[in-house]
N, C-alpha and C positions, 0 to 999 in steps of 0.2 A: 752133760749137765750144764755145760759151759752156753751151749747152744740155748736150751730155754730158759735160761735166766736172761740170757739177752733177747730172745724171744717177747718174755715178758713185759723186759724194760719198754719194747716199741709198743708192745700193746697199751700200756700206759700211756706212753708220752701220746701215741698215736689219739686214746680215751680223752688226754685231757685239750688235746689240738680242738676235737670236738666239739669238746664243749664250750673252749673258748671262742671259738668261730662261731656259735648257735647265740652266743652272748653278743657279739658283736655285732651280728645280724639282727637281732633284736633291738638293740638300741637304737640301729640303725633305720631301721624300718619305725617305728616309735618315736624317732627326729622327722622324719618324711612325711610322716601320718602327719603330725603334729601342724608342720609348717603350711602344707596345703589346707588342714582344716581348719587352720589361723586365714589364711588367704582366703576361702569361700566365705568363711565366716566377717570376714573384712568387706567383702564385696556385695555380702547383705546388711551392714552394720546401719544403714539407714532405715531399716524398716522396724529398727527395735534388736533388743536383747533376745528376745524370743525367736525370731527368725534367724539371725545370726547364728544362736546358736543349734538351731534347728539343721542349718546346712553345714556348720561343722559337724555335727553328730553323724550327717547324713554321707558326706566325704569318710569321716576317722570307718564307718561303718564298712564302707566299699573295699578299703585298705585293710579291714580286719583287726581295729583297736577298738581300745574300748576311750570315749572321753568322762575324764574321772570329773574336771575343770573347765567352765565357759564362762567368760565373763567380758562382760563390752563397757568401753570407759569411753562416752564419748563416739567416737566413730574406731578406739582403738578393739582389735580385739582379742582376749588371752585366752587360749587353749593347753590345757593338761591332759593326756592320754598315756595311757596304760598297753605295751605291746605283750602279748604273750609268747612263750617261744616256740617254735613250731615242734608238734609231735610230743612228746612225751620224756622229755631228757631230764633228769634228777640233778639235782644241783643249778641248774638255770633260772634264772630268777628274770621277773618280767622286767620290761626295758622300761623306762618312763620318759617323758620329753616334754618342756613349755615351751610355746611358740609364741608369738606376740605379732599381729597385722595389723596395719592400718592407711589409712590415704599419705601419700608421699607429701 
């Protein structure tokens, strides 16, 4: 009896290891998306708003985010992206990230 109640407990702790890693990878991946399709989107910030945020969409897209947020101030440019978690885990919630690029 002794044995699967302790059984149990790792299957738990083991459940929620899971999900917190799936969380943290997401964020993660959601920070990274973010940053580079701030940077592409920096590096077309001259051709307009439109283009900018055309090759951030097109980066956040490669990486597999979605961009919720594109907005160019000048030559700055702000990207908001939405990570989803991989596969199908309950209780993970998508990751979000702002990134901000612009000329040094």
């Amino acid at each position: 009896m002794w044995a699967a109640g302790v059984i149990m407990a790792l299957v738990v702790v083991a459940g929620f290891g899971v999900l917190l890693g799936s969380a943290v990878v997401t964020r993660h991946r959601a920070e990274a998306a973010a940053d580079l399709a701030a940077l592409a989107g920096a590096g077309r910030a001259v051709d307009g708003e439109r283009w900018a945020c055309d090759r951030a969409r097109w980066v956040a897209d490669r990486m597999r985010v979605e961009v919720v947020g594109c907005r160019v101030d000048g030559f700055v440019v702000s990207v908001v992206v939405v990570a989803r978690p991989p596969g199908v885990l309950a209780g993970v919630r998508s990751g979000r990230a702002v990134a901000v690029a612009g000329p040094v």
